[in-house]
N, C-alpha and C positions, 0 to 999 in steps of 0.2 A: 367772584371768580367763577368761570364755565369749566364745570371735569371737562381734561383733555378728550379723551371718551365721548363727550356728545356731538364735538364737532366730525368725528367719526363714524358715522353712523350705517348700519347695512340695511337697506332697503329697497325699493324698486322703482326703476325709470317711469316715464323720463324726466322727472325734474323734482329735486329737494321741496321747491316751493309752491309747484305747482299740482304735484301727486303725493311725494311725503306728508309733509304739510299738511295740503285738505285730509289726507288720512288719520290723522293725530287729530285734526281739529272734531271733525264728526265724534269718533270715538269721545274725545275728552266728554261734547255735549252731551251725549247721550248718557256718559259714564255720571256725570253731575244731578240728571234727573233724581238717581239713588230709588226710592219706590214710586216715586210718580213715572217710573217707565212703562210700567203697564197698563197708566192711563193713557198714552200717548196714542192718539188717531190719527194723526198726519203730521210729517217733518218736511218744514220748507227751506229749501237752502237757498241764498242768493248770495251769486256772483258776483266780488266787485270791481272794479279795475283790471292790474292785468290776468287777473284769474277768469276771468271772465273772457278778454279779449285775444288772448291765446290758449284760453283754457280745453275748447279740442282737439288742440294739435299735444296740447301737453298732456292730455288725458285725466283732467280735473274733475268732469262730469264723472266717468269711471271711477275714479278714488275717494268723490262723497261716496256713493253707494257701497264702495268696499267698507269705507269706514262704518256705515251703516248696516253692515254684518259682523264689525266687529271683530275685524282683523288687525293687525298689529306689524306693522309693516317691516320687522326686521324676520317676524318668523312667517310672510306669506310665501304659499306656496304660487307661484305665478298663474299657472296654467289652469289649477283650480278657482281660486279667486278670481279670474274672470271667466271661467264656464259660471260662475254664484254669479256674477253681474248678467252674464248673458240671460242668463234665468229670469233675473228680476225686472229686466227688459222686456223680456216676452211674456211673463205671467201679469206683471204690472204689483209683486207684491214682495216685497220685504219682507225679515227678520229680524229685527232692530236687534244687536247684539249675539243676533244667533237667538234669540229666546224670545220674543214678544213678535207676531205678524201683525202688520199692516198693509196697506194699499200704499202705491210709492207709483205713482206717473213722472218718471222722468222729466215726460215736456210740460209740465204745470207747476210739481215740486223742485225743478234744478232751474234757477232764474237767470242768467246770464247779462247783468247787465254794465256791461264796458260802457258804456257813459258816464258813469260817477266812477269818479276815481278820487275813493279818498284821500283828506288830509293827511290823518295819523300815517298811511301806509297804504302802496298803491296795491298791494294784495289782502281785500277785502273780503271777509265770506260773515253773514247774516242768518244762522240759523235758529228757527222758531219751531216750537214743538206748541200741538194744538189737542185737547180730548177731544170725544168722541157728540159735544155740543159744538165743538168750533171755536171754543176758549182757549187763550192762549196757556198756554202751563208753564212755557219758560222761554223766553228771546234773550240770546246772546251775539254779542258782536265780537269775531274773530279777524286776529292778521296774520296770515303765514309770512314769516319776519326774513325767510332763506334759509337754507341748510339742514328742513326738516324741523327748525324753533317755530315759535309760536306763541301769540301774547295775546291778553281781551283786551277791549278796549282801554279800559284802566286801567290795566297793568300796563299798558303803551303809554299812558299818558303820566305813569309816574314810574316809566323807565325801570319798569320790576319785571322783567319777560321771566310767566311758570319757569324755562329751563334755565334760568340763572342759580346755580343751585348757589344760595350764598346763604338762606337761615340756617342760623345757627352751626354756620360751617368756616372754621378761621385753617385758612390756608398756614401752612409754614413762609412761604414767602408772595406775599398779596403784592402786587404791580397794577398797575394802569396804563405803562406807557415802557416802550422800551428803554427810555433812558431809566425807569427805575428797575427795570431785568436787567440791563448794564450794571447797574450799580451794584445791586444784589450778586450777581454774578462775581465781580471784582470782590467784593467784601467776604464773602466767605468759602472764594475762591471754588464755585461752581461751572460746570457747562450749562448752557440752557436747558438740556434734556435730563439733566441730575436735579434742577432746581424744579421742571416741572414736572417730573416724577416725584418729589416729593411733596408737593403739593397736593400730588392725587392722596395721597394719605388720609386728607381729609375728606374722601368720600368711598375708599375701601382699603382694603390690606394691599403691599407691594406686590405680591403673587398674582393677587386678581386685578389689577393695571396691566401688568406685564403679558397676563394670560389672555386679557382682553383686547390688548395690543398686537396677540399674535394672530388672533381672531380676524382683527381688520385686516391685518397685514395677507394672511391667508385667502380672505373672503377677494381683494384686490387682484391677488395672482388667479385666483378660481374664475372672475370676471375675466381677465385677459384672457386665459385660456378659453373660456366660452367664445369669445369675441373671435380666434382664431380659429373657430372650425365650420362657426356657419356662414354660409351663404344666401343671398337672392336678394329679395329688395325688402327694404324697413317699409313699415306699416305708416300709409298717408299718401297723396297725392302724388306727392312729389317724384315717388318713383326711384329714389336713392337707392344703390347698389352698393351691398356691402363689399368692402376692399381690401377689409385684413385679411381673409384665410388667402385672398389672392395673391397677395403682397408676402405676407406669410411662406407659402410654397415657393417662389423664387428666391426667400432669403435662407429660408433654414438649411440650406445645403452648404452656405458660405460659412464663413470665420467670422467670428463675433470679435474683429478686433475693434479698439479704435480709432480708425482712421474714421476722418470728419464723414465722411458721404457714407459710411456704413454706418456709425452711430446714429446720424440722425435718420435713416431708412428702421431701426431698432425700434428708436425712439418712436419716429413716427406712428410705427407700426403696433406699439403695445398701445399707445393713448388711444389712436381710430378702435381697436378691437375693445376698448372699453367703453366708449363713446357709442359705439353702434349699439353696443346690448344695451347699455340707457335706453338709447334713439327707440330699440324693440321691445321697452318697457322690463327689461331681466334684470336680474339682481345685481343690484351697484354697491359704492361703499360711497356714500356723499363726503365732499373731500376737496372745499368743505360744504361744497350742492353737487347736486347731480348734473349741471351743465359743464363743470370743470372737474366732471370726475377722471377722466383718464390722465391726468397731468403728475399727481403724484404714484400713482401705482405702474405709470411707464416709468419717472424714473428712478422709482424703487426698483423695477424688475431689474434695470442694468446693473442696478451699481447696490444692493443690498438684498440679492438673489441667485443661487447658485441654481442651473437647470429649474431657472421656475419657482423653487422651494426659497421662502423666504430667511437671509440666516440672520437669526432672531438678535442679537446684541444690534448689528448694524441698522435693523428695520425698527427695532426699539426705538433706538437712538436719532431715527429719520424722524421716526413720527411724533415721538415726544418734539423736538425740538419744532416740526411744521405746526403742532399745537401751540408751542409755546406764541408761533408768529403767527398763526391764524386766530388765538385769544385776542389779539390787538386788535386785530380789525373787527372782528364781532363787538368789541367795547367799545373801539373808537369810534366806528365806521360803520359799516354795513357791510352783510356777504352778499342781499341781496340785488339780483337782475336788474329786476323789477323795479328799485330804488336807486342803483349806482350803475346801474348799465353793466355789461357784462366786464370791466375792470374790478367791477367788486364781486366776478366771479374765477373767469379765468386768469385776471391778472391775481386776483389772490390766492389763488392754489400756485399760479407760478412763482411768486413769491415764498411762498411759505415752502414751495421745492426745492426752491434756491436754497434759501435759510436750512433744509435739513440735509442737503446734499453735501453743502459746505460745514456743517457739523460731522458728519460720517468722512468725508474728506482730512478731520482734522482743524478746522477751522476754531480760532477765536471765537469767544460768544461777540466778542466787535465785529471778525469776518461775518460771519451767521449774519447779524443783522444787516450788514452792508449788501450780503450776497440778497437775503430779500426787497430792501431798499432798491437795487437793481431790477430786481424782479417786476419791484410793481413799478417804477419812474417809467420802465423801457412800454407799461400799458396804459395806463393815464389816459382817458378819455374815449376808451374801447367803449361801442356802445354793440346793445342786446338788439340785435335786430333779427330773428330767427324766421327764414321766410316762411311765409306757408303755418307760422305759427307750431312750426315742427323745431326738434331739438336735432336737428339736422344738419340744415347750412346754415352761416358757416361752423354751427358749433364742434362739428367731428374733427374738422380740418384745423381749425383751431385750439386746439386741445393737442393735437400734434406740434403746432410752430412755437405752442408755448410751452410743453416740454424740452424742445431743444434750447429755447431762450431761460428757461431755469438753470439748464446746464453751464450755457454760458456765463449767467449773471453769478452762478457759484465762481467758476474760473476767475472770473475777473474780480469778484474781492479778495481770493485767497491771492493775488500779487501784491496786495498794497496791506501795510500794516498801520497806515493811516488813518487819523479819522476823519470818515469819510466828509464832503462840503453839504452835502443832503445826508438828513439823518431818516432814519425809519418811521422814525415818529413826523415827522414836516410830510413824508409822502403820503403817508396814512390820513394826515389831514389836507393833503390837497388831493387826493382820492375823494374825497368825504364832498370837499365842496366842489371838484367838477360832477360830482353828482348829482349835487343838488342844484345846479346851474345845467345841468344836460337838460334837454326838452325831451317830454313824456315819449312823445314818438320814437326817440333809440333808448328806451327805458323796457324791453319785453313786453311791448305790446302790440307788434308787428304792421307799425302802424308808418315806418319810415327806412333809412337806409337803403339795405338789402331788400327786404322781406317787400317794401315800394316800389323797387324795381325791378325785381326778376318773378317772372311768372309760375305761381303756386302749382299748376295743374298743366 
């Protein structure tokens, strides 16, 4: 089992897998050296797939070198961390962990190569550390898996990803599939979010789940609020204007009821203002990547926040339970772009919003499942086509229609007390295989779709 906790993650745009990710990956290597770090004369990174082939729109080349300072992507400070990259662009010299300098050329050590798109995972990075003869001292092969995870090659190929926290760690109630959270649920008469709340047990005390919980839940409203005040254009080509604070000023004057056209103007509006600060690299909460990050924290703002401030039993209870339906598809499936096209990003945050809207609504652990079941059937073969290579179009807009569609997907299981003809677990796996059946081109590597026919520049 995955702590609820990791698929919640707080760190910075724009993308889980394509700036998270390298950021965690770097660090780890470096951190594995142990004293051969200060032998270390030159570190070569290479790009593989779509790391490579959207990797500077997604700001990949940037987050080796962060990583290669030695920052920690839940406590970077933004503005500083890249004045430390600007630096080591223009001096041409690194600080391997903040404590060892070397010479670090960009266009010689960051290798970008989108032609080889590996096997195991189409987000590939190959990092080699060399002394100061030219010997290698340590090559490793990394995948940024989605959502800020991450595996070596071995561990990919015997299905043990580092963030699986599972040595030596026995859950109170261990699942694989929602028909056994059904079960379990039934049997000893739990909610989803009671049964994965105490699960977390097995990886800290109930205080610091809950205290951790309130943390994301805070850090998501703190990103909307960001997202509402600034203005001008996101960083790239493309020339995208931001739309919240503008959209923002015409609504906060009105009545937050809901009628259908003001809900989803709400809706819309909290997910683009989360989406854009991704889009400008600011601090996100992956949920469960940073391409589907405004989906659950717009609609937590409506419906489990009073003026903004999160109230805590109800966001608890969101977010446990979106854990509990986002664990499935990290097991079952994939969260990531890159691998399931972006169904197994923003169809899964909408999903898993469904599932916890209709838990705080009330709902059966059967409704929950049914409401995410809706969630993802209604996105089923969304593909990742991001033009421009940017977390832009159509991801901002997107992130808005499928907040409103969580909404609905909740409404419509909490009418039937049925069980449903499509189960969670049948969508989950036919997620899985239109993924694997999608062609690489709507797979985030801007190589088709959208990103094919509307001009970058």
């Amino acid at each position: 089992m995955i702590s609820a906790l990791d698929l919640f993650r707080i760190g910075i745009g724009p993308s889980s897998s394509h700036t998270v990710g390298p950021i965690r990956i770097v660090r780890d290597f470096l951190e594995r050296l142990g004293d051969d770090l200060g032998k270390v004369a030159r570190v070569r990174i290479e790009l593989l797939g779509s790391l490579a082939l959207t990797g500077e729109g997604h700001g990949t080349p940037d987050a080796c070198i962060i990583g290669l300072l030695g920052h920690v992507p839940h406590k970077i400070d933004c503005e500083s961390a890249y004045a430390e990259v600007a630096e080591v662009r223009a001096t041409g010299r690194v600080r391997l962990l903040g404590q060892y300098e070397i010479a670090f050329d960009p266009a010689q050590d960051l290798i970008m190569n989108g032609e080889t798109i590996p096997a195991l995972h189409p987000n590939g990075m190959v990092i080699t550390a060399f002394d100061s003869a030219g010997a290698k001292l340590r090559i490793r092969e990394y995948y940024s898996t989605g959502g800020g995870f991450f595996a070596t090659r071995k561990q990919l190929l015997q299905k043990d990803e580092r963030d699986l926290i599972s040595s030596g760690r026995e859950v109170a109630y261990p699942f694989g599939s929602a028909a056994q959270l059904l079960e379990l649920c039934e049997k000893h008469g739990l909610g989803i979010s009671d049964l994965v709340l105490a699960n977390e047990a097995a990886y800290r005390s109930e205080e610091k789940t809950l205290a951790g919980l309130d943390r994301i839940a805070q850090a998501m409203m703190d990103c909307i609020d960001a997202g509402l005040t600034k203005t001008g254009h996101l960083p790239g080509d493309l020339k995208v204007r931001r739309r919240a604070h503008g959209i923002y000023e015409k609504m906060k004057g009105g009545q937050r009821a809901n009628e259908p056209e003001n809900l989803m103007d709400w809706l819309n509006l909290f997910a683009m203002a989360v989406n854009e600060e991704n889009a400008a690299g600011g601090r996100v909460v992956t949920a469960p990547t940073n391409g589907a990050a405004g989906i659950l924290p717009a609609v937590m703002r409506h419906y489990c926040a009073e003026e903004g401030v999160p109230v805590a039993a109800k966001a608890q209870r969101f977010l446990l339970t979106a854990a509990g339906i986002g664990l499935l598809y990290k097991q079952r499936a994939s969260i990531s772009g890159a691998e399931m096209g972006c169904q197994g990003e923003v169809g899964v945050a909408c999903s898993m919003a469904a599932g916890g809207l209709a838990a705080v609504w009330g709902g059966t652990p059967q409704q929950v499942c049914a409401a995410a079941e809706i969630g993802m059937e209604h996105n089923l073969g969304l593909t990742c086509d991001p033009v421009g290579g940017l977390v832009q179009i159509p991801c901002i807009e997107r992130n808005a229609i499928a907040s409103v569609k969580a909404v609905n997907a909740a409404r419509l299981a909490l009418h039937s007390d049925e069980v449903p003809r499509v189960s969670l677990d049948q969508v989950i796996e036919t997620m899985r295989q239109t993924g694997l059946d999608m062609h690489n081109k709507y797979k985030e590597t801007s190589l088709g779709g959208l990103a094919a026919n509307v001009v970058a520049c």
